[in-house]
C-alpha positions as CSV (number, residue, x, y, z in Angstrom):
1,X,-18.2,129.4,-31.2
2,X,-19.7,126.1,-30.7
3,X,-18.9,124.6,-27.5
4,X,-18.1,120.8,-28.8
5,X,-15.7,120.2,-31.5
6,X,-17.2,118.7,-34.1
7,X,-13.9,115.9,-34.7
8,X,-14.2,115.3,-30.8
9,X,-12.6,112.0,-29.6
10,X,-11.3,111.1,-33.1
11,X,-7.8,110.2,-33.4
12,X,-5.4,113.1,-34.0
13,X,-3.1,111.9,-36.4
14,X,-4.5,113.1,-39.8
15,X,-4.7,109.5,-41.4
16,X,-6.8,107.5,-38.7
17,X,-8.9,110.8,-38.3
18,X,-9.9,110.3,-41.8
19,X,-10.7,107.0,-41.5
20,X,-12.4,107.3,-38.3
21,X,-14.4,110.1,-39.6
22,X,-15.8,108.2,-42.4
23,X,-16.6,105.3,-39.7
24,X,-18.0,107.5,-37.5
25,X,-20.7,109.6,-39.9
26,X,-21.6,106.0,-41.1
27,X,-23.6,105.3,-37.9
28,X,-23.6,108.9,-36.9
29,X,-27.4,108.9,-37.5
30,X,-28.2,105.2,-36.6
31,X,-30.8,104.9,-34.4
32,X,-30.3,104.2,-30.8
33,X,-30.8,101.0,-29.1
34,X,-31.3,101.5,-25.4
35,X,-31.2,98.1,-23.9
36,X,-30.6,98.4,-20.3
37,X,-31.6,102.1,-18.3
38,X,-33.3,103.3,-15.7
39,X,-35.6,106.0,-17.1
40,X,-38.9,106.4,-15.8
41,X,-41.6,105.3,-18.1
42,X,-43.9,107.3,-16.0
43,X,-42.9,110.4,-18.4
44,X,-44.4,109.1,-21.0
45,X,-47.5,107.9,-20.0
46,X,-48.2,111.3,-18.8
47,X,-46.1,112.9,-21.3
48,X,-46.2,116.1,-19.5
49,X,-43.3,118.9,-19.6
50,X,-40.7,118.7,-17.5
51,X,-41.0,120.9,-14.7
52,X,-37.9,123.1,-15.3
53,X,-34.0,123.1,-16.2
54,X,-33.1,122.3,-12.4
55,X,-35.1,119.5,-12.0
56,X,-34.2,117.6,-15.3
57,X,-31.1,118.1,-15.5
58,X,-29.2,118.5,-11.6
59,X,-31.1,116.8,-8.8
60,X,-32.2,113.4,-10.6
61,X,-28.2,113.3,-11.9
62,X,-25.9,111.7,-8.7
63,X,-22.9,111.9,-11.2
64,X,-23.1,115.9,-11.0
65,X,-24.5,115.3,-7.0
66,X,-21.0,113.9,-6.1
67,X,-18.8,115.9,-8.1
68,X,-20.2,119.3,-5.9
69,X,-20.5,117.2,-2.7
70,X,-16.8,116.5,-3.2
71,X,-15.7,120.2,-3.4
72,X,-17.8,120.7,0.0
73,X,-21.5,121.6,-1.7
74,X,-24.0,120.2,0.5
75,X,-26.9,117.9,-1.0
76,X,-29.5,120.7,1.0
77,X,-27.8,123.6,-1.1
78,X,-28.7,121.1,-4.2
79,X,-32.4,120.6,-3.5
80,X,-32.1,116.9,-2.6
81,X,-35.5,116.1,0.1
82,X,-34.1,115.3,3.8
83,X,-35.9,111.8,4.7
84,X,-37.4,113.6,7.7
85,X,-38.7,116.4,6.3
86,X,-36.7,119.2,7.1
87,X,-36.8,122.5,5.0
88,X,-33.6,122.4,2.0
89,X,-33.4,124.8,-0.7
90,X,-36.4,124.9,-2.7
91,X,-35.6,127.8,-5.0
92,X,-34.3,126.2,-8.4
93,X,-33.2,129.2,-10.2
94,X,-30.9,129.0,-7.0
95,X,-29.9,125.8,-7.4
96,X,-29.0,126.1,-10.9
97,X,-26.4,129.5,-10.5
98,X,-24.9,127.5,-7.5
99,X,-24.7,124.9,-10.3
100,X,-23.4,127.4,-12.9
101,X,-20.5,128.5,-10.2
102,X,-18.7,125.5,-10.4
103,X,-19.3,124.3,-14.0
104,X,-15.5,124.3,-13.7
105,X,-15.2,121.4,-11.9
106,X,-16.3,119.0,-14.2
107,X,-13.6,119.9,-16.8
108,X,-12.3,117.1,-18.5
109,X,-15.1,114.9,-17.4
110,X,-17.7,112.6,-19.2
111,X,-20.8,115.1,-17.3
112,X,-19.2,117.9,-19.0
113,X,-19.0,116.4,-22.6
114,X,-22.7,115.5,-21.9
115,X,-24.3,118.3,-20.5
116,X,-22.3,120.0,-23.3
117,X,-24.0,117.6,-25.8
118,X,-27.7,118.5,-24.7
119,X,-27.1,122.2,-24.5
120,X,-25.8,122.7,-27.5
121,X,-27.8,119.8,-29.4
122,X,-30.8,119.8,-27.9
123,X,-31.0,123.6,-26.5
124,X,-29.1,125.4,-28.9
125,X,-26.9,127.2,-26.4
126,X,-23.3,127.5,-28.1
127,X,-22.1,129.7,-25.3
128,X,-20.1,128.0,-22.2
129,X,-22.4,127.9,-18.7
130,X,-21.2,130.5,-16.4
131,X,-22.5,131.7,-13.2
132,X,-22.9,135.4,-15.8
133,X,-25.6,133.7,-18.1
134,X,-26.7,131.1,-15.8
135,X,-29.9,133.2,-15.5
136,X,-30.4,133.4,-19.3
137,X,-29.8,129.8,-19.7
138,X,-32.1,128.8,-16.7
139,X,-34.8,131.0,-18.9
140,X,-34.1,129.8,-22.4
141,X,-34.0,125.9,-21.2
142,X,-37.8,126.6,-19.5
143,X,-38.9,128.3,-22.4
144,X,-37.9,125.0,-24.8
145,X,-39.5,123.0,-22.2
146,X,-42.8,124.5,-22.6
147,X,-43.5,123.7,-26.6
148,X,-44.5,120.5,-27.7
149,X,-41.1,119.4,-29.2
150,X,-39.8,119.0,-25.6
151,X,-42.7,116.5,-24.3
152,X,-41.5,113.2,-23.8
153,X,-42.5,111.2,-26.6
154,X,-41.6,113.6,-28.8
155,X,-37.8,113.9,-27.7
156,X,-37.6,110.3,-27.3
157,X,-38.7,110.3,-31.3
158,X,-36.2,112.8,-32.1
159,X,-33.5,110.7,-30.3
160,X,-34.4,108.6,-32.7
161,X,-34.5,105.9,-30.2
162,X,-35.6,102.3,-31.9
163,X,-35.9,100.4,-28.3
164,X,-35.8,101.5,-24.6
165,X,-35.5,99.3,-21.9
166,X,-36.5,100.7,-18.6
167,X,-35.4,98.7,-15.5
168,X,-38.5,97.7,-12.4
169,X,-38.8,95.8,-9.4
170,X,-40.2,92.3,-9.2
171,X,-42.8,93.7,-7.3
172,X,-43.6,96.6,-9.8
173,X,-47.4,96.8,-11.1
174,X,-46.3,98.2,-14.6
175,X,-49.0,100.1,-14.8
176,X,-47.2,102.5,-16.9
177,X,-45.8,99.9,-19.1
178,X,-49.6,98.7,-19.6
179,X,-50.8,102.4,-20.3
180,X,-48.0,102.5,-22.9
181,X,-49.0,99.5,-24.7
182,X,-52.6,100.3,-24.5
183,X,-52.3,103.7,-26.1
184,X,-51.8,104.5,-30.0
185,X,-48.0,105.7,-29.9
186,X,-46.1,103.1,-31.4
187,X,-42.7,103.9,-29.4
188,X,-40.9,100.4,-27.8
189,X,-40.8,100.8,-24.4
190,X,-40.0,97.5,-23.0
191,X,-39.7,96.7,-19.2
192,X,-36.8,94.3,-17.2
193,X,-37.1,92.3,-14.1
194,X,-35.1,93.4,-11.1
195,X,-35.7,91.1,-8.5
196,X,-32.7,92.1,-6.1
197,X,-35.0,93.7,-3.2
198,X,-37.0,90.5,-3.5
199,X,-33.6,88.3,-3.5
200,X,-31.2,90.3,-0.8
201,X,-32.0,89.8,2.6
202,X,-30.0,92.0,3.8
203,X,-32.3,94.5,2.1
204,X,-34.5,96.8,4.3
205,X,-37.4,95.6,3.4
206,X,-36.8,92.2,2.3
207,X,-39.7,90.8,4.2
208,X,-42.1,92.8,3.3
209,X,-41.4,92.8,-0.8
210,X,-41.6,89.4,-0.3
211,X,-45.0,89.3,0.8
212,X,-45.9,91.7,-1.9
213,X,-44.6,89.3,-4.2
214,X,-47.1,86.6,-2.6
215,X,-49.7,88.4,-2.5
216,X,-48.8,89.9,-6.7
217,X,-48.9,86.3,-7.9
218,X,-51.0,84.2,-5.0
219,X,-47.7,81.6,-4.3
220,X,-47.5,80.7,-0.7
221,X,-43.6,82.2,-0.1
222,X,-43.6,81.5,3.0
223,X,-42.2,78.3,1.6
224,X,-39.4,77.9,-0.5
225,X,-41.1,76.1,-3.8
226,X,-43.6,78.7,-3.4
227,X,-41.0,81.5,-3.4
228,X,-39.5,80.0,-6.9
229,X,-43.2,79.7,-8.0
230,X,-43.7,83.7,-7.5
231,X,-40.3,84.6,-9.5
232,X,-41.4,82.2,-12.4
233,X,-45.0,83.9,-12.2
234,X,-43.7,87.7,-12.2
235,X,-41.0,87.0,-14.8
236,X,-43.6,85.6,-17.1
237,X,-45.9,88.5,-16.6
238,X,-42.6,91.2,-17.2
239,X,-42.5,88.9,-20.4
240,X,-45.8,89.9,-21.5
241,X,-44.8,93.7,-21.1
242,X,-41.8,93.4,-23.4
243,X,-39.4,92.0,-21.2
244,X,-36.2,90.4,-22.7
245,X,-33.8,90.5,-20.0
246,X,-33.6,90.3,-16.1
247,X,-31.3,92.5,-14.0
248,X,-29.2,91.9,-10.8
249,X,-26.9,94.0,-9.0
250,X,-25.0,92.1,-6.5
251,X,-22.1,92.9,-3.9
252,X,-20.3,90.7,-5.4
253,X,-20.4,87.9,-8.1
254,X,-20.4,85.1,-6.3
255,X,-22.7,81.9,-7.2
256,X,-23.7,79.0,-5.3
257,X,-25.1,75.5,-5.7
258,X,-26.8,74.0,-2.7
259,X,-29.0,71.4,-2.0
260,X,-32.2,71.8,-1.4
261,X,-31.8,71.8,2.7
262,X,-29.5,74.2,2.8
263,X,-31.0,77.4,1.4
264,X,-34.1,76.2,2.5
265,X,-32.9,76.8,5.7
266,X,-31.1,80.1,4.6
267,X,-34.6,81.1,3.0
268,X,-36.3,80.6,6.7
269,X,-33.7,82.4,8.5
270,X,-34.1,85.4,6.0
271,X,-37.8,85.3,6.6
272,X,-37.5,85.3,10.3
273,X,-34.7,88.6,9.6
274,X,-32.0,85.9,11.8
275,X,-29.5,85.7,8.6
276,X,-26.2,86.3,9.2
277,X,-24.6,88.3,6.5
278,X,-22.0,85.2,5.6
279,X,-25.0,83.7,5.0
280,X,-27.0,86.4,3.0
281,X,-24.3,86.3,1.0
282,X,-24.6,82.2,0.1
283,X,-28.4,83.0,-0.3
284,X,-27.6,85.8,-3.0
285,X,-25.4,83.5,-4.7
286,X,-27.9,80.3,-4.9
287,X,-30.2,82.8,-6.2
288,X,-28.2,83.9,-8.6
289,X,-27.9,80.0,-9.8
290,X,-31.9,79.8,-9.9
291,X,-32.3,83.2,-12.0
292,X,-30.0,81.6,-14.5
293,X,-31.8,78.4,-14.2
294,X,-35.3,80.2,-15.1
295,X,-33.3,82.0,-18.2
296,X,-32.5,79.1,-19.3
297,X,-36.1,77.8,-19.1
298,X,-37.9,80.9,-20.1
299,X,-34.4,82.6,-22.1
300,X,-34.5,85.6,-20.5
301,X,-31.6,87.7,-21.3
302,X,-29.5,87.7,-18.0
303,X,-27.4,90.5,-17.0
304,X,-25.4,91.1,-13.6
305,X,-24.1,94.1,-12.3
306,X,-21.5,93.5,-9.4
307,X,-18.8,95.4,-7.6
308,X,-21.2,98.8,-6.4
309,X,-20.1,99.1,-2.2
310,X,-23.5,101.2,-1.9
311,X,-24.2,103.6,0.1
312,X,-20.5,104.4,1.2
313,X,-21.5,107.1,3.9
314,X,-23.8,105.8,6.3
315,X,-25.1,109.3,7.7
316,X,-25.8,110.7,3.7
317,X,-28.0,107.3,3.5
318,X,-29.9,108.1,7.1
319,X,-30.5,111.6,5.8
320,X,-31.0,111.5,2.2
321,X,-31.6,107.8,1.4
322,X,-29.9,105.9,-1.4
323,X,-28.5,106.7,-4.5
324,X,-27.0,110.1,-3.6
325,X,-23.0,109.6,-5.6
326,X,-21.8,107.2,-2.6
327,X,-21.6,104.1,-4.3
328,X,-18.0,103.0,-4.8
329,X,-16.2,100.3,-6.8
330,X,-14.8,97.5,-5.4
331,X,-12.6,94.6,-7.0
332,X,-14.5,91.5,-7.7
333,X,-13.4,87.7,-8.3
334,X,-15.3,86.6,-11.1
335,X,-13.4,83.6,-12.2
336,X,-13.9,81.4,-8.7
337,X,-17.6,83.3,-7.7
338,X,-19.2,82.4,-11.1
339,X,-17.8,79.0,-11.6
340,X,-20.8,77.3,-9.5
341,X,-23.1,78.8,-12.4
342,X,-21.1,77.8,-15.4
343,X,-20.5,74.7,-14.3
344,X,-24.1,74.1,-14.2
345,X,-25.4,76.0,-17.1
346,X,-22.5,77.4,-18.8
347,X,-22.8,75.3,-22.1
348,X,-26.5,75.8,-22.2
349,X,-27.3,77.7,-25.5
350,X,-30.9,78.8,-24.1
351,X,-28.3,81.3,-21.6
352,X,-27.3,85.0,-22.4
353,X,-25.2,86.1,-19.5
354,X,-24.0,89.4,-19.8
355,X,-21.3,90.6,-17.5
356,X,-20.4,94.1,-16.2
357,X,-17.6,95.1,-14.0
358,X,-16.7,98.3,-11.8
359,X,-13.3,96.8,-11.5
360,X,-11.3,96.9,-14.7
361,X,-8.6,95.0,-13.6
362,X,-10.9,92.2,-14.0
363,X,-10.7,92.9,-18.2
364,X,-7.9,91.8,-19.4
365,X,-7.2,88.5,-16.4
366,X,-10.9,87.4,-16.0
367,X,-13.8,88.6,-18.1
368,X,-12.4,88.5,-22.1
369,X,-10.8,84.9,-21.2
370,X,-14.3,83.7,-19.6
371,X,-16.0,85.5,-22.5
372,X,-13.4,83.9,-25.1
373,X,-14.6,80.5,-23.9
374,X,-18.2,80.0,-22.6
375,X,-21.1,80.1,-25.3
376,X,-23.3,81.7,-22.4
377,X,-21.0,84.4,-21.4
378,X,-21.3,88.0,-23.3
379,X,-19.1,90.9,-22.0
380,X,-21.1,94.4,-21.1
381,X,-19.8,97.9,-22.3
382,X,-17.7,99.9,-19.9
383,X,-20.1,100.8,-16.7
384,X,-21.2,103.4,-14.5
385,X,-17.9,105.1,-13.7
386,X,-16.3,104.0,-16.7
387,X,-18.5,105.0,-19.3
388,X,-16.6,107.7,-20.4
389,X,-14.3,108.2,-23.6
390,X,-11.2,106.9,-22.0
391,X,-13.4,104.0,-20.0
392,X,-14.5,102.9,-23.6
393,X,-11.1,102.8,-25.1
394,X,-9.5,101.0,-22.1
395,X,-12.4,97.9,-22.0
396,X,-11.7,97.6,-26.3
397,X,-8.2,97.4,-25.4
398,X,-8.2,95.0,-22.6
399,X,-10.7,92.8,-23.9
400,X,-10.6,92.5,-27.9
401,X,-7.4,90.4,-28.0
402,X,-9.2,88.1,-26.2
403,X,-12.8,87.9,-26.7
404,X,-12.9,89.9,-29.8
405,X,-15.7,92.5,-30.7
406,X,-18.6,89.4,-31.3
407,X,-18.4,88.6,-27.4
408,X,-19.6,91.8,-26.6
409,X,-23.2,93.3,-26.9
410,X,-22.1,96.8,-28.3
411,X,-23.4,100.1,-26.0
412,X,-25.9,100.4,-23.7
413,X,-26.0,103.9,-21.8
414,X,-27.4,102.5,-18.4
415,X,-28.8,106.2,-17.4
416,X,-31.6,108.3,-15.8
417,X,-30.8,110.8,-17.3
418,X,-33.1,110.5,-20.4
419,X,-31.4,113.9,-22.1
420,X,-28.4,112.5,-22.1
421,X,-28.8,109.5,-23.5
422,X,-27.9,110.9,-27.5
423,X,-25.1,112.1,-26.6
424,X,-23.7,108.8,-24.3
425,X,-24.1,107.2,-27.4
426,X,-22.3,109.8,-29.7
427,X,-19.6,109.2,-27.0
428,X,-19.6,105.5,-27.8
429,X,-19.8,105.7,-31.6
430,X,-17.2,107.9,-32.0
431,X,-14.5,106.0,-29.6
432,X,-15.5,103.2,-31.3
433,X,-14.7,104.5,-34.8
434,X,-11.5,105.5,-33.1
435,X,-10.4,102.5,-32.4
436,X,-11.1,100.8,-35.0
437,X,-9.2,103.4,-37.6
438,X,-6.3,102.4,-35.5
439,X,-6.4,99.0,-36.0
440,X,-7.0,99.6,-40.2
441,X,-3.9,102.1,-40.0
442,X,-1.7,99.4,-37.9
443,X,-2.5,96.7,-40.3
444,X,-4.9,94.4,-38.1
445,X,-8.4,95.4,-39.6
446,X,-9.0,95.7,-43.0
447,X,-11.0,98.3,-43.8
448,X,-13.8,96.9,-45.6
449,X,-14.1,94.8,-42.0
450,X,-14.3,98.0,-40.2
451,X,-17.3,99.6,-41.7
452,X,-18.8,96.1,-41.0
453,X,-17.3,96.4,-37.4
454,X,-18.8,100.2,-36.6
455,X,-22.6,99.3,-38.0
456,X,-22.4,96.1,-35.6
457,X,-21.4,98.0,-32.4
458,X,-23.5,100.7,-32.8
459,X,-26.8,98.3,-33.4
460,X,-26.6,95.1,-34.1
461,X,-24.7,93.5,-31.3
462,X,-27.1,95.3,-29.5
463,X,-30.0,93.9,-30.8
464,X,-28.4,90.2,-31.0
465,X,-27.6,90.1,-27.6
466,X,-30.7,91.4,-26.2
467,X,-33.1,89.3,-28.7
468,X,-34.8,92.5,-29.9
């Protein structure tokens, strides 16, 4: 027996499921446009196998990380490296029956539905994971992972992936991103500039990335002009690897306009690590005015990601570093924090700002109406711990009465996990065709207009919004 149903997610009532079925195998196939994600491009540059089954597919994944830390699993029993050194399990096959064990707990979950997706899809496994055949499935994923059809490039070509945007620092070389464009596959790998550990000084090691960044593009940041010189120089060279959008994930999304005094004085105190964080926070939000500034100049695709409290446990961070399940959503004033920018380049049509939220409250009161109104403004598809089936239905509902499907940029699957991304978008297609069945079957969507609708979320929203 097969362990996904094939009419998953579809409506259950026999009318809308026929209607969404036919929506659905319409872009069933459609290739995948990957605009914003975080997989690592040094995979295929090498295009090497991946080492085994626990490696790909548990320890890189900090939504299955915090599901097991939750139910008392420690990250050492999991394989995750100690900052210091010390000795955690090392013994994968290990790993992956403690793994196996409590497959349970992610019942009902969007992890489930997608580790589902790539064992059955990708793997052929059609059994459920158990702790009984945890050892044959540990042995049958190695053994796919060994023949050619698993390298790299060739599973991003059986994705059937059209675009993939990976996500680096400002102070990245892109070497791998070179090597890629220098060598005869013709795959679209395209890069985008994250410049928040070169923006936050209340990052680690703010000083220092900013010195890389003078010494990357030979501005003299120790001054503020020179500072804005470097960002213009690195942007431009992310450019000429592909780059169409920048990237910025902020505590908050909070914008301000200063004169020139002011956050030139901020911009020494940060230098001189004597900021307060009141005034990190003004810094951050000035900066956030300049990036859109230098969009508008250069029309990079701008896209903000606000709301992640990072880093939640302070003694998981000193032991394991960041990025281990304890980032946690936090509500988020968009209509106040962002009106500094839009008052200065809202109406600018050379602006894409793209907007994502980890609090969905925001929907409905604060995003669709900004959406609904400024040119600039696009909305982002549910995030991070809403990207699920239910996440996706909620954000159509909250926001299409107000700023209709054209304000939004269709699916992007935001993910490390580079297995998973085929079936994050199966997830998307198929709550999408969902939804709109329901509106043909209520009266509000004709249904010539939703087979229009499906093929424009699924690609060409996508590709719109993102200039690709």
């Amino acid at each position: 027996m097969p362990l996904l149903d094939e009419n998953r997610l579809l409506p259950p009532e026999p009318s809308t499921r026929g209607i969404a079925r036919r929506l659905y195998d319409t872009v069933r196939a459609a290739p995948i446009i990957s605009p914003h994600g975080h997989v690592n491009p040094a995979w295929f540059t090498a295009n090497k196998p991946f080492a085994n089954a626990t490696e790909l597919l548990i320890i890189p994944d900090h939504y299955l990380l915090r599901m097991l830390v939750s139910q008392g699993i420690s990250l050492d029993q999991l394989g995750i490296p100690r900052c210091d050194g010390t000795q955690v399990q090392s013994d994968n096959l290990e790993i992956w029956r403690l793994f196996a064990n409590h497959y349970h707990l992610f019942r009902g979950t969007p992890s489930r539905l997608w580790l589902d997706h790539v064992f059955q899809e990708l793997f052929g496994l059609n059994e459920r994971l158990t702790l009984a055949n945890a050892d044959s499935y540990y042995a049958h994923i190695n053994e796919c992972l060994t023949q050619e059809e698993f390298l790299p490039r060739n599973l991003f070509d059986q994705f059937n992936i059209e675009v993939l945007a990976t996500t680096e620092s400002a102070t990245d070389t892109l070497s791998h991103h070179q090597a890629l464009r220098a060598s005869n596959w013709s795959a679209r790998i395209i890069t985008t500039y994250r410049p928040d550990a070169v923006i936050d000084p209340e990052h680690p090691d703010f000083i220092t990335n900013v010195n890389v960044l003078g010494e990357l593009t030979g501005e003299a940041v120790t001054t503020w002009d020179g500072y804005l010189n470097a960002h213009r120089a690195r942007r431009k060279f992310f450019r000429a690897q592909g780059a169409k959008a920048t990237d910025h994930g902020h505590p908050t999304a909070r914008t301000c306009k200063l004169n020139t005094t002011e956050v030139k004085n901020l911009y020494d105190k940060a230098l001189r690590g004597i900021i307060t964080a009141d005034e990190a926070e003004l810094f951050r939000g000035h900066m956030l005015l300049e990036m859109a500034r230098m969009s508008v100049d250069d029309k990079m695709v701008m896209q903000l990601h606000p709301g992640s409290c990072r880093n939640h446990a302070p003694g998981i961070l000193a032991a394991f570093g960041p990025d281990k399940g304890f980032d946690i959503p936090r509500p988020i004033n968009y209509v106040e924090g962002l009106k500094p920018l839009l008052d200065d380049v809202g109406q600018n049509p050379n602006l894409t700002l793209i907007l994502f939220t980890l609090d969905e409250t925001a929907y409905g009161r604060e995003l669709a109406p900004l959406a609904g109104a400024y040119p600039t403004l696009r909305l982002g598809p549910a995030w991070w711990f809403f990207d699920s089936a239910d996440g996706m239905r909620r954000y159509r509902e909250l926001v299409t009465e107000t700023a209709g499907f054209y304000n939004t940029v269709g699916f992007n699957d935001d993910t490390r996990a580079f297995c998973s991304i085929p079936a994050r978008h199966d997830v998307a297609r198929r709550v999408d065709a969902g939804f709109l069945a329901e509106l043909v079957m209520s009266g509000r969507l004709a249904e010539d207009e939703a087979f229009e609708l499906i093929t424009d979320l699924t690609t060409n929203l996508a590709r719109a919004a993102y200039k690709l």
